[in-house]
C-alpha positions as CSV (number, residue, x, y, z in Angstrom):
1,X,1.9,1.0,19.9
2,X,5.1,-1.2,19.9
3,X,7.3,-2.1,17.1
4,X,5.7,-5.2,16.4
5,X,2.9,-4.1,16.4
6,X,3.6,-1.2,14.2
7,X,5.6,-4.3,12.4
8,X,2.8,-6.3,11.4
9,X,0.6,-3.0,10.5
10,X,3.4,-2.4,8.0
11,X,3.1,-5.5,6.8
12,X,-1.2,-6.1,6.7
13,X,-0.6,-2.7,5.1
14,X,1.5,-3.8,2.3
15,X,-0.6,-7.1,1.5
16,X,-3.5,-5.2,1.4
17,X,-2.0,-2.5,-0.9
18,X,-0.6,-5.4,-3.0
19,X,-3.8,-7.3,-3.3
20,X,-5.6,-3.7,-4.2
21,X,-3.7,-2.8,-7.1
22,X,-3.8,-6.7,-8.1
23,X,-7.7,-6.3,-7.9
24,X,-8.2,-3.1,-10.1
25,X,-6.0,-4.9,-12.7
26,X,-8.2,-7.4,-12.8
27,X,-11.1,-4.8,-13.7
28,X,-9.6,-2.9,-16.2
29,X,-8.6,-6.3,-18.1
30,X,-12.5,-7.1,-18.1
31,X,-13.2,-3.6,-19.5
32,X,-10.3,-4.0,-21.8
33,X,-11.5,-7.9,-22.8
34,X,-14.9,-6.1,-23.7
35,X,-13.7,-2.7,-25.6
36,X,-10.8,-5.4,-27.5
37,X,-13.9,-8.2,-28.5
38,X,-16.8,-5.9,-28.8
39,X,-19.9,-7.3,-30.7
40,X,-17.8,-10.6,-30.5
41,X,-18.9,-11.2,-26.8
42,X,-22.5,-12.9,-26.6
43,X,-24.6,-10.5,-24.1
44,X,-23.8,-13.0,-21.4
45,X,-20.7,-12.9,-21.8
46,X,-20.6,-9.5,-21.7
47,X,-22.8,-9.5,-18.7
48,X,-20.5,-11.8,-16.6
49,X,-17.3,-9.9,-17.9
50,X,-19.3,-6.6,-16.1
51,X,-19.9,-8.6,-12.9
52,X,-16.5,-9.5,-12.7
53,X,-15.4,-6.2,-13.2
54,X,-17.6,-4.8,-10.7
55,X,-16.7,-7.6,-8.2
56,X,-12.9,-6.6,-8.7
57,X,-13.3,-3.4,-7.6
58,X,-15.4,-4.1,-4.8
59,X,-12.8,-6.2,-4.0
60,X,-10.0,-3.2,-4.4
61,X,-12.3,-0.8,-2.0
62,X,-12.5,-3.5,0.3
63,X,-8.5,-3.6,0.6
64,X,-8.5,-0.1,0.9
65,X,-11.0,0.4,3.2
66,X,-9.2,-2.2,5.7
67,X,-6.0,0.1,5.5
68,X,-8.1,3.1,6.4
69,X,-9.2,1.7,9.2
70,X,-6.4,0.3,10.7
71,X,-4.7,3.7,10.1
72,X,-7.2,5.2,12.1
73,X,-7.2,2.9,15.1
């Protein structure tokens, strides 16, 4: 592989890693909204606050997963 290649792997490697961390922050401030407001959240509210927390991490593996496989090819 060349260097600019190996260039913009660096680079797709680094957003990804970037966008993965950004991701599970995002989910452990929905947990944290939820443990912090408690009974205070109606049960939809609490409900969407576990989608989005689910979603973010999805998310994260997602990011993570595309790093994998472009180390591997």
């Amino acid at each position: 592989m060349g260097i600019k290649e190996e260039l913009k792997k660096t680079i797709d490697n680094v957003g990804d890693a970037i966008s993965e961390a950004t991701h599970r922050g995002n989910a452990e401030g929905e947990r944290a909204k939820r443990e912090v407001a408690g009974d205070a959240l109606t049960p939809g509210e609490k409900l969407g606050s576990v989608a989005n927390e689910g979603k973010e991490r999805v998310l994260a593996e997602v990011d993570r997963t595309k790093r994998d496989v472009r180390e591997n090819i």
